[in-house]
Phi, psi and omega in degrees: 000131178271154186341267207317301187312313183294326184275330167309295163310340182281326222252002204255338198266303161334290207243027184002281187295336214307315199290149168273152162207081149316332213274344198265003165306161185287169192317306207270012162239029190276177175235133159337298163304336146312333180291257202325336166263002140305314182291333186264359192266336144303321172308296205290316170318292193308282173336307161320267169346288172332326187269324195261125194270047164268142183241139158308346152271179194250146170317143165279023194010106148240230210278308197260349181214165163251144211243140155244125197260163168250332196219087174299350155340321223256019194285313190295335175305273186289027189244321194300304179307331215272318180281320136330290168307324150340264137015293168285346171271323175307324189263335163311279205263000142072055200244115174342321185048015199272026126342167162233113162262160174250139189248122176249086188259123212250172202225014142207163196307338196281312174301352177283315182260010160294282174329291175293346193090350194061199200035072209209123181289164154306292189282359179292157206238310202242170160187146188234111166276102188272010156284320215270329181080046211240110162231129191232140171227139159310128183279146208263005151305339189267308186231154186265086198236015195009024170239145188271167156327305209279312191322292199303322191305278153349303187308243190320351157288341165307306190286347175289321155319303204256019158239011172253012160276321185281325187094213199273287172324091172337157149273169133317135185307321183257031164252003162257355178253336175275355184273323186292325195249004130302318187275318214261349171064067153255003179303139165159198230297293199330325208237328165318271152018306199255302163312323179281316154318300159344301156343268212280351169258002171083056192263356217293129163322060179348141175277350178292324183293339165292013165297324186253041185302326201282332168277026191240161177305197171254357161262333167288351199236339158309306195275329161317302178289327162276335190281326156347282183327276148357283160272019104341293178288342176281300180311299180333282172289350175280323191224024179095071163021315210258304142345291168322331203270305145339306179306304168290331173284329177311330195289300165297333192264359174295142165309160181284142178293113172230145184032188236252152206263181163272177167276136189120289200317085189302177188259191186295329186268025203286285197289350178294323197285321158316272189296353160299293221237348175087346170236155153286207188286318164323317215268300168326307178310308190267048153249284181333328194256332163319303193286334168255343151302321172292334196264304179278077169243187173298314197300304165328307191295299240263320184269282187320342204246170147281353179301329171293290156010280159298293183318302189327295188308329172304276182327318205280302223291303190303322189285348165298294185309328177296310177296336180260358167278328172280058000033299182306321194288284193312329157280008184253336192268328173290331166281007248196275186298343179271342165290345166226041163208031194288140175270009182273090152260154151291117191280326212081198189292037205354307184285352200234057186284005159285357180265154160252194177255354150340302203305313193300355193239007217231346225303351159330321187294325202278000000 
């Protein structure tokens, strides 16, 4: 079959109407030109296709999203998380939500990284596209993701929340990621943990720098992600829901950022944080690293962690080893004195006490 007969049929089965169609004419009335906008208008399908996270399976409808399940079970669970988070991002961020996004929760690795596109860290568990209106999660059935369903989901449905809140202007990652692990109730020993280490070796995150959360380690993205958290949680409890809101509408309502600012000139996130909070971000930062050095010490590591734990045993097992070498000593000191202060004497002969028994083995003496 020749090339063009062969890319025709293929693009007919692919894009069906998408082709114009001249192309489905008999051979001898294609026109030359007509071959070469078949061969790129198959090109351009086959992207299409490449690109498009629609799964052969079929969507579910539920109340706030359409759902691809890998485990249709899990369908009342997740219509519920959905519904919930909802709820709670509305009374936060005071944002309408009234969208579908579609939700993917998928059972193998290839599909995951079909969906995303790849350029996906290894530890990452979840993941939310706010162009695509798109969340694809690894199902923690599947995977080894130490995070639960309700957790992950409540994550990325948050950040589809809070940039179709911001508009065409991102937040900052770590008021999107710290908004995100607040909403999703993830806090706990673990992240507990992590932040009082943080503390006490002096790990803390510049927050511009959690802009590149995608590039850091998996330990390093711990901290990232708890410290997100903290200072979230702080904005909230310190200046308010109605601050918080504030914050954000400067944030929606900045003009798109072009070419390079004056000197002076604060940035989107300068002044969004100026009419929340009265600082800019420099100014922010360092109430937030006050405020987490007060929350986070050694004193934390040592009560709040297992390190206490792990000390105690460390105290019992040395203070065991102290007592049988002091066990020891005092008895080798006590043998040590009865050997040279011994009570066994021989009296002798009661009738004769001037003989031993000595003499009989002596008789020279007598």
């Amino acid at each position: 079959m020749p090339l063009f007969r062969l890319c025709a049929a293929f693009v007919v089965a692919a894009g069906g109407p998408l082709l114009p169609p001249l192309v489905f004419c008999g051979q001898n009335d294609i026109l030359p030109g007509m071959r070469f906008l078949a061969i790129v208008w198959l090109i351009v399908v086959l992207c299409i296709c490449a690109a498009s996270p629609t799964s052969a399976q079929e969507p579910v409808a539920g109340n706030w999203a359409d759902y691809y399940l890998a485990d249709p079970s899990d369908l009342p669970l997740v219509d519920s998380i959905v519904e919930r988070t909802r709820a709670e991002l509305i009374r936060l961020i005071r944002d309408s939500l009234d969208y579908r996004p579609d939700i993917h929760v998928v059972g193998e690795p290839w599909e995951f990284e079909r969906l995303l596109g790849g350029a996906f860290p290894d530890w990452g568990a979840a993941a939310a596209n706010p162009v695509r209106q798109l969340i694809v999660i690894k199902s923690p059935d599947r995977f080894n993701v130490n995070k639960s369903l309700p957790e992950l989901l409540a994550h990325e449905y948050a950040h589809l929340a809070l940039h179709d809140r911001t508009g065409f202007n991102s937040p900052p990652r770590w008021f999107d990621e710290g908004l995100a692990m607040l909403v999703s109730t993830e806090w706990g020993w673990s992240e507990n943990l992590t932040m009082s280490k943080a503390a006490v070796f002096g790990n803390f995150i510049p927050l511009e720098e959690i802009r590149l959360l995608n590039r850091f380690k998996a330990p390093k993205a711990s901290v990232a992600y708890a410290q997100s958290y903290m200072t979230v949680k702080y904005l909230f409890d310190e200046y308010g829901v109605d601050a918080v809101n504030i914050f954000l509408d400067r944030i929606r309502e900045a003009p798109a950022v072009s070419g390079h600012r004056l000197p002076g000139q604060p940035t989107v996130l300068d002044s969004a944080l100026i009419a929340a909070t009265g600082s800019d971000l420099a100014g922010f930062e360092q109430e937030v690293r006050v405020y987490l050095t007060q929350r986070f010490n050694l004193a934390s590591l040592l009560v709040d962690t297992m390190f206490l734990w792990v000390l105690l045993a460390v105290v019992i097992i040395i203070g065991g080893i102290l007592a049988i070498k002091r066990r020891r000593d005092y008895y080798r000191k006590w043998e040590e004195e009865e050997q040279l202060h011994s009570t066994d004497f021989d009296y002798g002969d009661p009738d004769f006490p001037e003989r031993t028994d000595d003499d009989d083995d002596e008789p020279w003496r007598r």
